[in-house]
Every structure is written in structure tokens, then in C-alpha cells.
VOKOL-777195 format. One line per 10 residues: number of its first residue (from 1); for each residue x, y, z negated of C-alpha. Coordinates in pm, whole numbers, plus 50000, padded with zeros to 5 digits. Each point is the difference from the previous one (the first is absolute). Layout:
REM residues N
NUM = X:Y:Z ~ ...
***
This chain:
REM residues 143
1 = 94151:39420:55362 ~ 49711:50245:50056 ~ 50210:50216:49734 ~ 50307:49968:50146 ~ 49862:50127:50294 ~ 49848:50300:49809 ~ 50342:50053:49772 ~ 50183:50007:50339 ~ 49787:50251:50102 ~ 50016:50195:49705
11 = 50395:49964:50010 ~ 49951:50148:50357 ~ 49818:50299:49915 ~ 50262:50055:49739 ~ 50287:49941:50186 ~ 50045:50379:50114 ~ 50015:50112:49649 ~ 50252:49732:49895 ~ 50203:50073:50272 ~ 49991:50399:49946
21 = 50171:49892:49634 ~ 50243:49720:50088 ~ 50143:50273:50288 ~ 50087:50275:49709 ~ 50344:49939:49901 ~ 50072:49923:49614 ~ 50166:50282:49849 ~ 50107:49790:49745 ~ 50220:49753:50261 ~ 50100:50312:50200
31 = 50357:50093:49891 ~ 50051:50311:49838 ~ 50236:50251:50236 ~ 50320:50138:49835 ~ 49992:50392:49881 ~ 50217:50253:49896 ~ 50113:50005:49693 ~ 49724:50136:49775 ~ 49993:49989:49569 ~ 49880:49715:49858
41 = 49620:49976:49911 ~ 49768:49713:49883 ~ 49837:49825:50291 ~ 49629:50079:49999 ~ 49778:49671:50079 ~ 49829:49987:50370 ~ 49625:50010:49998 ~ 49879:49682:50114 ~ 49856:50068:50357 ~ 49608:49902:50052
51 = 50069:49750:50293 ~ 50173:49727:49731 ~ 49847:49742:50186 ~ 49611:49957:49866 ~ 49872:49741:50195 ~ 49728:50011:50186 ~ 49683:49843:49835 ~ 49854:49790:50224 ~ 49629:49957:49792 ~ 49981:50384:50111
61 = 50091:49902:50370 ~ 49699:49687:49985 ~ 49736:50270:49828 ~ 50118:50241:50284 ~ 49989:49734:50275 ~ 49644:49873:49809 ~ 49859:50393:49976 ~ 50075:50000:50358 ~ 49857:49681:50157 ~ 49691:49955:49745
71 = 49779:50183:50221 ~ 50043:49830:50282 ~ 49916:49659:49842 ~ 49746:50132:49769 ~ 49713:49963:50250 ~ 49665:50092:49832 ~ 50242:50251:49786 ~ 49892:49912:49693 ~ 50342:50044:49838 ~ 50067:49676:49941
81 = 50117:49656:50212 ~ 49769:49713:49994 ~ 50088:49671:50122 ~ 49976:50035:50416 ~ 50136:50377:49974 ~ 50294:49876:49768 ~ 50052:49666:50218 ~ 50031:50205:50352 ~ 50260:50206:49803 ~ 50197:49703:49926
91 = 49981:49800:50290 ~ 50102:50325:50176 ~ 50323:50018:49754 ~ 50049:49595:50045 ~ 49975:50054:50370 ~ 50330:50256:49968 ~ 50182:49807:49750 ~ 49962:49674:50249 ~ 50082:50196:50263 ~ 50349:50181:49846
101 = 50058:49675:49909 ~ 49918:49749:50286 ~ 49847:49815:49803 ~ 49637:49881:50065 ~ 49674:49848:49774 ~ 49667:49864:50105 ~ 49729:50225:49970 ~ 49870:49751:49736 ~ 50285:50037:49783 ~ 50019:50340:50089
111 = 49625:50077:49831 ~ 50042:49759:49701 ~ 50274:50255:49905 ~ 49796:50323:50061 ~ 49738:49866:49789 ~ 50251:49844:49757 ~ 50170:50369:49999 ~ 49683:50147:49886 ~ 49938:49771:49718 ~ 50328:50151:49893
121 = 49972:50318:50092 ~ 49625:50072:49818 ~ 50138:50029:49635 ~ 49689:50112:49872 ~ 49805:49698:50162 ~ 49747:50318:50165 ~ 49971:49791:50325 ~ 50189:50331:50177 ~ 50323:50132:50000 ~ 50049:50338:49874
131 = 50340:50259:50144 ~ 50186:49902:49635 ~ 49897:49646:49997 ~ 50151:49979:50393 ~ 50339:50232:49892 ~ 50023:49719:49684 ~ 49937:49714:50246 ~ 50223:50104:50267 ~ 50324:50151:49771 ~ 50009:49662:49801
141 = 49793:50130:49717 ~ 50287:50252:49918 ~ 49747:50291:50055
***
């Protein structure tokens, strides 16, 4: 859920842009107006216009979203998460997704899935969670 909440996110900073290209109107599906009567030459192929729809990628949005919160969580900034500086992190992110949802956990249940979260999250088994190993963690290991 945690990166739902973060792909949501992502999806909202990237809304703007998406909507910028679905308001240009298709050349292609615009209907060609009728002219004079002019000698016939071969049709010349349209360029393909830069806005054909690349989708946003959202491990770009997390690492942004990751750049900018890591400070903030990183408390003896050290560069790297370890397990109360990663857990406040998540509980914070739990405590939006319950919330957006209406949903509700113990706190118990609640911190046996921050700590199970960094189990996951610590790939290299370091005891701290590094920027990539968080971006990894929180895009669904599509980074």
C-alpha cells in the first residue's frame, strides 16, 4: 500500500505534464480542410511529434520524492536509513495510506511491518538502508 501511496503521488506530480499532451489535438484524427485545386504531388510523411505519449516513469518520481524527503529522516546524516530512521519513515507513510483510506491498524501490527519492510528493503543485508536500496524498495524493485 505504502507504494501505492507513493505511485499516486508520483502520478500526481506528473499529472500536469500528461495533461499538457492529452490537450494537443492529434493531427493525425484532425480532418484535412479542402483546397483549391493544386497538381498532384506525393504526400510527404508527418514527423512524428515529441509528445507521442511517453509515460511518465514513476521509479524517477519515487527517487525524486526519496532525494527530497531523505534528509529529513536521515537524522545523524550519515547517508543512509537504519532501522528507527527507516521505521519513522514508514509509519509516517502507513499513517497516510490508513488515513486516505479509513482504514486503521494497531500500532503493534503497524511496527511488525516497519521492521518487516526493512528486512525487505536492506538488499545488501548492511543493517541500513541506502537512497537506491529505498528507490528499489519503494518502486517494487523495478528501479
Amino acid at each position: 500500500m505504502i507504494r501505492t501511496i507513493l505511485f499516486t503521488t508520483a502520478m500526481a506530480i506528473a499529472a500536469p505534464a500528461m495533461a499538457q499532451q492529452a490537450a494537443m489535438p492529434d493531427q493525425a484524427a484532425t480532418p484535412a480542410t479542402p483546397q483549391a485545386a493544386t497538381p498532384a504531388t506525393p504526400a510527404e510523411p508527418q514527423a512524428a511529434t515529441p509528445q507521442a505519449a511517453t509515460p511518465a516513469n514513476p521509479t524517477n518520481a519515487v527517487a525524486s520524492i526519496v532525494d527530497t524527503e531523505f534528509p529529513a529522516y536521515d537524522a545523524n546524516s550519515d547517508g543512509s536509513l537504519d532501522q528507527s530512521e527507516f521505521s519513522k519513515w514508514m509509519v509516517a507513510l502507513k499513517d497516510q495510506e490508513m488515513k486516505a483510506t479509513g482504514k486503521s491498524l494497531p500500532a503493534e501490527q503497524v511496527t511488525a511491518w516497519a521492521n518487516g519492510a526493512f528486512t525487505t528493503a536492506d538488499a545488501d543485508k548492511s543493517t541500513s538502508i541506502s537512497k537506491p536500496e529505498l528507490v528499489t524498495y519503494l518502486s517494487g524493485g523495478a528501479a
